[in-house]
C-alpha positions, -999 to +999 in steps of 0.1 A: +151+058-226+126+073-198+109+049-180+084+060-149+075+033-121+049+032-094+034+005-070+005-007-050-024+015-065-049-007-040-077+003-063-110-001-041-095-001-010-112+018+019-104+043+049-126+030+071-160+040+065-144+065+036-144+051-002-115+061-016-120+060-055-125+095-065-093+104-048-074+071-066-089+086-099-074+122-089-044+114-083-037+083-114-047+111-136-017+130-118+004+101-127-012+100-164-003+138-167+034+135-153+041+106-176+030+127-208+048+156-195+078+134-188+070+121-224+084+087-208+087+055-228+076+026-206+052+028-175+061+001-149+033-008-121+047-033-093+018-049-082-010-048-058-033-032-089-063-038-066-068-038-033-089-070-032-092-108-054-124-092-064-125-059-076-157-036-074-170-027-109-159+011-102-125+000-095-118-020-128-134+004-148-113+034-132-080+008-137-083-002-173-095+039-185-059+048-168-041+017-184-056+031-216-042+065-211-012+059-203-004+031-230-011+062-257-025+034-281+005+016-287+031+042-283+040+037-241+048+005-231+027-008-197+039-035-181+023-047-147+027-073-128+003-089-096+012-080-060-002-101-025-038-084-028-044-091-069-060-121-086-035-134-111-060-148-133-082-117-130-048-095-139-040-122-169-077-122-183-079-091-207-038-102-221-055-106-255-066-070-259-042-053-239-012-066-263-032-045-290-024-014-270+012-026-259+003-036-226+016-066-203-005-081-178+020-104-157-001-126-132+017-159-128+054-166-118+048-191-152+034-162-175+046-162-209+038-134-229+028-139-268+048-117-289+032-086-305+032-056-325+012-020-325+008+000-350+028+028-334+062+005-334+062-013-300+074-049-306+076-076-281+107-090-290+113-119-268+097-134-240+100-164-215+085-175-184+091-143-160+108-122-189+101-101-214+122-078-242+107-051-257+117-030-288+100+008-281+092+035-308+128+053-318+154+033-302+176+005-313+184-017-285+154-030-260+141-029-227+148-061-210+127-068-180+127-099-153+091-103-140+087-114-106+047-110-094+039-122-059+029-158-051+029-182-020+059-202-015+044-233-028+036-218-064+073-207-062+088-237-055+068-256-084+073-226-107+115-227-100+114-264-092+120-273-066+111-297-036+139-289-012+120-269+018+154-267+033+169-246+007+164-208+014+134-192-012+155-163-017+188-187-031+158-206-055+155-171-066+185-162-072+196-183-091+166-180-117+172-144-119+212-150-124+203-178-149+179-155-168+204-124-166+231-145-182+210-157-204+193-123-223+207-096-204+243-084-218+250-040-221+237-041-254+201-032-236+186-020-210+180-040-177+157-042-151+140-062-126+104-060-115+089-075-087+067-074-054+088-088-026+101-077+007+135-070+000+160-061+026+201-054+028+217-082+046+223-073+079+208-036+075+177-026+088+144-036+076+126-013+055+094-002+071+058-014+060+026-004+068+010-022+097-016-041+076+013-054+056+029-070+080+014-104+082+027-111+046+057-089+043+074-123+036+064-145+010+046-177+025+065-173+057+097-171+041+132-154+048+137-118+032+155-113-001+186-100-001+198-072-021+229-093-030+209-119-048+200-093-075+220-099-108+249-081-113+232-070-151+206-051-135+207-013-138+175-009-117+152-028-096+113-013-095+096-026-067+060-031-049+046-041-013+063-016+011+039+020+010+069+044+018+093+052-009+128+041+001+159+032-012+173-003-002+209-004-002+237-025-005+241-037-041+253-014-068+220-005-086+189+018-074+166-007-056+137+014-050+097+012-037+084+037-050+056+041-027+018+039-028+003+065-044-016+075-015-020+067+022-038+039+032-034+033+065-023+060+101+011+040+097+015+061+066+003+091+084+023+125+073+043+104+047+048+120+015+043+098-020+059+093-052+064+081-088+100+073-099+110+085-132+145+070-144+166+075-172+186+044-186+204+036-214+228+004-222+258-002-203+254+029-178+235+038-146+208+049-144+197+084-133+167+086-110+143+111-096+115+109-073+083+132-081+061+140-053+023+131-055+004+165-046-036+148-050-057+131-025-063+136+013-036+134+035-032+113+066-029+134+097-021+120+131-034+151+159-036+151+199-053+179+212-061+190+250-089+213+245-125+209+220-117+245+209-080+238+196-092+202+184-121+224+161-101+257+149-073+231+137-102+204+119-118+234+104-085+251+090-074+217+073-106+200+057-089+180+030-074+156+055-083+123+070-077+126+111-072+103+135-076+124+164-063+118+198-089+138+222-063+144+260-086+147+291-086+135+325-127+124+322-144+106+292-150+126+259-188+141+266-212+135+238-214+175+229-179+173+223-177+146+200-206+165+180-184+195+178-157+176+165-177+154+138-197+192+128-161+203+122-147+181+099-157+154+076-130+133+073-123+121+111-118+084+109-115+077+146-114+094+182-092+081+204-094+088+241-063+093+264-071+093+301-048+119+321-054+112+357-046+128+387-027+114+410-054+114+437-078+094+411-052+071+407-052+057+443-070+027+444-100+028+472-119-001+494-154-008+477-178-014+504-203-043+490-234-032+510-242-001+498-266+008+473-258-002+440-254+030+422-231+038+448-213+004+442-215+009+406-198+047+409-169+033+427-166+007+402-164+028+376-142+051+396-117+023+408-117+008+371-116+039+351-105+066+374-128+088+370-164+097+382-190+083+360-207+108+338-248+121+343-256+102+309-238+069+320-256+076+352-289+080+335-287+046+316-276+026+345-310+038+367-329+027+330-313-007+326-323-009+367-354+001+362-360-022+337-352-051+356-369-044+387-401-041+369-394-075+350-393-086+383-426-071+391-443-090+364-424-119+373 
């Protein structure tokens, strides 16, 4: 059984003032394309669908004409699940019509799925409330899947049931999962777990996260979960939230993000991203590979010295998004942020680094009674280091002028 998995699609989302949907488009159909190649048997999507509750029209659209693709009308199971930045109900609404096609929308901790059947073979065989077990086209034993989609610590708690806020989330969870394993999971089938959580190795390092994650890299303010609470059963666990592919360690079955499927923010500058294709098969462990995603602009982190090096590298790399890091020991002068912007359409920001010398950096006396463009230069000079330039110079005398003839009329 082949089964490929990928995360946090953040349909809609935006580069600053940059739409990103032609690129998401580009590079799903890359997904679509390594699937059929890969002639896999299940397509696993762990959360974070959307980048936003509510969805642009262009973004649903572009989601469910890929979800149709790659469920092959019935042939490829889909199952996805909601991350952090997904509506469950919105993920939930279309269930009816997307069992036609063999594809599972999982919102709610509390989902239950409604059995089905296409007319290529795939049968939903069983399901309970975070579970599903599916019967695909040419094999005898099923996929058996625990379904874990993000929600607040509060919907958990009611979901598992629980009131005791002293009692650690990631115990609550464990023992569903272990309960659930025991339950439907024996090496008869195949065994997974699903979810989008931060997941960590007890006492190893934290897996990194994008820095717009980090607000809600734990669920409702709650501790981590631990790779040891994972059931024992599980032969893989296909995980969402974190944008960098990485391996978390310390239990005995791949648990894998498998990475956004492009770059969303500078803290994923230079990364490379993936899909996770893995081979499985009752009572053995899995075999997995990572395949690199080639479409889409790259994020690209630069400092240059000089305008000329800054354009020569923008022009020679043009399918990039730049935050660019201009070195000088002055402000960056108008012309040269034209000549940078000319070069290259895909800078998101300039950042300025002041290098001063070390005479600038010697803090002066500012005599109060002289004139007042004099006192604003050394302002300028003793807060910035630096001489103001002729154009900062030039709005100063207009906002003075401006004032002294306001108080003319006055």
């Amino acid at each position: 059984m082949k089964l490929l998995h990928t995360a946090d699609w953040h349909l809609g989302k935006r580069l600053g003032d940059y739409m990103r949907l032609e690129e998401q488009k580009e590079v799903l159909e890359e997904i679509c394309e390594i699937a059929e190649r890969e002639e896999v048997d299940a397509v696993l999507i762990a959360g974070d669908l959307f980048d936003t509750f509510n969805p642009g029209n262009e973004a649903v659209e572009l989601f469910y004409k890929i979800i149709h693709r790659l469920a092959d009308d019935g042939r490829r199971a889909v199952v996805a699940i909601a991350g952090n930045h997904d509506s469950p109900d919105r993920v939930e609404a279309p269930d009816p019509l997307a069992r036609e096609l063999g594809i599972i929308f999982h919102g709610k901790p509390s989902t239950q799925i409604r059995p089905f059947e296409t007319r290529k073979g795939l049968r939903l065989m069983h399901a309970d409330e975070g579970f599903v077990a599916l019967k695909l086209p040419d094999y005898d034993y099923t996929l058996r899947l625990l379904l874990t989609p993000y929600a607040n610590e509060v919907i958990l708690r009611q979901y598992l049931g629980t009131d005791d806020k002293e009692e650690a989330l990631r115990n609550i969870l464990r023992k569903s999962w272990q309960e659930m394993a025991d339950r439907y999971c024996d090496d008869k089938g195949v065994n997974l777990l699903m979810a989008h959580l931060y997941f960590m190795q007890r006492g190893g390092e934290a897996p990194q996260e994008p820095e717009d994650e980090k607000p809600i890299l734990h669920m409702g303010g709650a501790q981590a979960i631990f790779t040891e609470d994972i059931p024992q059963q599980m032969q893989y666990v296909a995980l969402g939230h974190l944008h960098r592919y990485q391996h978390v360690g310390g239990t005995s079955c791949p648990v894998i993000y498998s990475s956004s499927p492009l770059g969303y923010s500078f803290s994923e500058a230079h990364q490379q991203k993936y899909v996770v294709l893995i081979e499985a098969e009752p009572g053995q462990p899995v075999a997995t590979q990572k395949v690199s995603l080639q479409k889409g602009r790259k994020l690209v982190r630069k400092t240059f010295k000089s305008k000329e090096e800054a354009v020569s590298w923008l022009r020679e790399n043009p399918d990039t998004f730049v935050e660019l890091t201009f070195v000088s020991d002055t402000y960056i002068e108008s012309e040269t942020k034209k000549a940078l912007y000319d070069a290259h359409d895909g800078i998101v920001s300039i950042i300025p680094e002041l290098h001063l010398q070390e005479e600038q950096k010697i803090k002066t006396k500012v005599n109060l009674q002289q004139d007042i463009r004099l006192l604003f230069k050394d302002f300028f000079v003793h807060k910035k280091g630096q001489q103001p330039s002729d154009e900062l110079m030039d709005l100063f005398n207009e906002i003075l002028e401006t004032d002294e003839d306001e108080d003319e009329r006055g």
